[in-house]
C-alpha positions as CSV (number, residue, x, y, z in Angstrom):
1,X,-102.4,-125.6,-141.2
2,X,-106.2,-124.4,-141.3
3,X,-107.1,-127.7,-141.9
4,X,-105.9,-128.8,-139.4
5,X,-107.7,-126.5,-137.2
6,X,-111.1,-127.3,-139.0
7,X,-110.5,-130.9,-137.8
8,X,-109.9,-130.0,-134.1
9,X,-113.0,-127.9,-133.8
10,X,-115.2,-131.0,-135.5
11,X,-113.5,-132.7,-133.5
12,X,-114.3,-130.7,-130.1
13,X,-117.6,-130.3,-130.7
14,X,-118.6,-134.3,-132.0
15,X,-116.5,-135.4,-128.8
16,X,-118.6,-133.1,-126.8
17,X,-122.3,-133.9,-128.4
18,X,-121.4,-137.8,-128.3
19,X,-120.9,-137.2,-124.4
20,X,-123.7,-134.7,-124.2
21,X,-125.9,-136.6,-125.8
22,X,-125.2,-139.8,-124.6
23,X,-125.5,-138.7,-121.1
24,X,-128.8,-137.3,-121.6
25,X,-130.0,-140.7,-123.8
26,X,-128.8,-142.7,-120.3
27,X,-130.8,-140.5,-118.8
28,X,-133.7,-138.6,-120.1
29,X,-134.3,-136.9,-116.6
30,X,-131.0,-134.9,-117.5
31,X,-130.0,-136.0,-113.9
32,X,-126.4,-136.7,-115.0
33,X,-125.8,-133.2,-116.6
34,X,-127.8,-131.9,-113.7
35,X,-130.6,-130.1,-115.8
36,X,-134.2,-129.8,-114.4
37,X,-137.2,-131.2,-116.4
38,X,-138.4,-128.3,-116.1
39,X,-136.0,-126.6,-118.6
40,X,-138.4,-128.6,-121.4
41,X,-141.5,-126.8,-120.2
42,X,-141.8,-124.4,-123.5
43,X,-140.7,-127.3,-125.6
44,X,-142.6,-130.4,-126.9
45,X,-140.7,-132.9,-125.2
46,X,-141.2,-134.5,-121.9
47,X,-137.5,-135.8,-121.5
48,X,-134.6,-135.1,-122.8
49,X,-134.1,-138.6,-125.0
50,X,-135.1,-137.0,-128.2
51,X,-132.8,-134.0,-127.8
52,X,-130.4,-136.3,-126.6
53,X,-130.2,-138.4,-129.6
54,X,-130.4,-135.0,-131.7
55,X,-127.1,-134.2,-130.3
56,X,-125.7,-137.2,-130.2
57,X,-126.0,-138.1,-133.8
58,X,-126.5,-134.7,-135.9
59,X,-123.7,-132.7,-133.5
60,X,-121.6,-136.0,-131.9
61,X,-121.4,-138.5,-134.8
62,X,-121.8,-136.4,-137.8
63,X,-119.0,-134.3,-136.6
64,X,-116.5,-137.1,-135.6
65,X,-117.5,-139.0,-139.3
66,X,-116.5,-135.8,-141.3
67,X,-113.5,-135.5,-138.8
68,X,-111.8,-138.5,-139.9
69,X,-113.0,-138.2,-143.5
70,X,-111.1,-134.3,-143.3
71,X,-108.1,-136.3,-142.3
72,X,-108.3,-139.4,-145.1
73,X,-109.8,-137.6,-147.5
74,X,-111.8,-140.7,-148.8
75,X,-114.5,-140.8,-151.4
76,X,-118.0,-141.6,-149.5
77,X,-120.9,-141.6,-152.1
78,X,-123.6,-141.3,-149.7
79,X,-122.1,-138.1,-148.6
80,X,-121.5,-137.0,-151.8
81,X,-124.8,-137.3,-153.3
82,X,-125.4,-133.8,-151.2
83,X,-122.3,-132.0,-152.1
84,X,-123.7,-128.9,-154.0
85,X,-119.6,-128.0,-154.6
86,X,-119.1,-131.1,-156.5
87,X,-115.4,-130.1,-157.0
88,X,-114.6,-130.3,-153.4
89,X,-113.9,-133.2,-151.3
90,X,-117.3,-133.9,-150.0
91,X,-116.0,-133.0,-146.6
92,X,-115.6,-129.3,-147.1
93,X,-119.2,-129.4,-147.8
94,X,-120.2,-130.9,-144.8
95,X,-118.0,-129.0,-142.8
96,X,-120.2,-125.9,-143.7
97,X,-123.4,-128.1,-142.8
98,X,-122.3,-129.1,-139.8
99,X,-121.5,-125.2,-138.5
100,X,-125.4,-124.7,-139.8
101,X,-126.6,-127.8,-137.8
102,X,-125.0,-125.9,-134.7
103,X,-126.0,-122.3,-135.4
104,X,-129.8,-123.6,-135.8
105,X,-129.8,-126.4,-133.0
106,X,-128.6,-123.6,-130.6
107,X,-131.3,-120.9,-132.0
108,X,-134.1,-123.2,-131.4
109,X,-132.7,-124.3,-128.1
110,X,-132.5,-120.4,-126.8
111,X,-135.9,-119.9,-128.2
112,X,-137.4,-122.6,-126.2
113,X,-135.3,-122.2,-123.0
114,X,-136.4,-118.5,-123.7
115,X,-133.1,-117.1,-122.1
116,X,-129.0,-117.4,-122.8
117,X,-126.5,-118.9,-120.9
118,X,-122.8,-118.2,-122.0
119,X,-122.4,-122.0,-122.8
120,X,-125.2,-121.2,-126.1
121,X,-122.6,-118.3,-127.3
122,X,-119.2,-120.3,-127.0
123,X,-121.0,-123.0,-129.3
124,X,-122.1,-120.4,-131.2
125,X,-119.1,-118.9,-131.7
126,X,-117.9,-122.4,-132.4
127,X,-119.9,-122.8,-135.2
128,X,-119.3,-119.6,-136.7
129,X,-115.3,-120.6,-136.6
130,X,-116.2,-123.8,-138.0
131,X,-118.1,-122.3,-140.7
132,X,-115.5,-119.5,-141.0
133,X,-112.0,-121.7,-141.0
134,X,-114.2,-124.0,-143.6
135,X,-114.7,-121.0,-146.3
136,X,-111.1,-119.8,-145.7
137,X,-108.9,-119.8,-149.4
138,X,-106.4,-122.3,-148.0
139,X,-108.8,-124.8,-146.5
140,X,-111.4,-124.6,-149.7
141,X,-108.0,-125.4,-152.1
142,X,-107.0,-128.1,-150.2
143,X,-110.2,-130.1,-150.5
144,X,-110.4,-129.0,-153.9
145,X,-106.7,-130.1,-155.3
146,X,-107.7,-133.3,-153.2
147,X,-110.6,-134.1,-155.8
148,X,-109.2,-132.7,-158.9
149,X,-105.8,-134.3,-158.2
């Protein structure tokens, strides 16, 4: 059942990113999502197409990849030559990554936007449930049994 969950909230937050991101790859402006320039003036970035692509890949694709690996539970060796729990399915691993990824993209974000919107701590609290629903007994045997057995 947990599992389950831990899909949905990759899910949610690589559909997100990919739109996110994509929107602010289209345009770097940030016109579409209706964010100033001027939101990048602590940062080193004159546009939003490197942050875009950030998002997009690290938080839209990544996500969506270990999504549909959580659900077929193949073998990916690429992925696996980073799995420091080598008797899990390389997914649970990434799983925990991927709540990291969040938790640190949205740190340096509210460091350089030097302020909080309620948007930062709903992702935040999405990556701490991601990370959280990840380590859980039930999800961690799952992935386990699915590499041993």
């Amino acid at each position: 059942m947990f599992c389950y969950v831990l899909i949905v909230l990759q899910l949610f937050l690589g559909i997100g990113a990919l739109f996110g991101g994509g929107l602010l790859m289209i345009a770097p402006d940030g016109s579409l999502l209706g964010m100033p320039l001027s939101l990048l003036k602590y940062s080193s970035f004159n546009t939003y197409l490197i942050p875009g692509a950030i998002l997009f890949f690290a938080l839209g694709v990544y996500p969506v990849l270990v999504a549909v690996f959580l659900m077929t539970e193949k073998p990916l060796r690429l992925a696996e030559t980073v799995n420091l729990y080598k008797e899990t399915h390389w997914t649970w691993m990434h799983s925990l990554y991927i709540g990291f990824i969040l938790i640190i993209w949205l740190t340096i974000e509210i460091y350089i936007l030097q302020g909080i919107a309620i948007v930062h701590l709903v992702y935040m609290f999405l990556g701490l449930a991601i990370q959280a629903v990840t380590l859980l007994p039930s999800v961690k045997a799952h992935y386990t049994d699915t590499v041993s057995g």
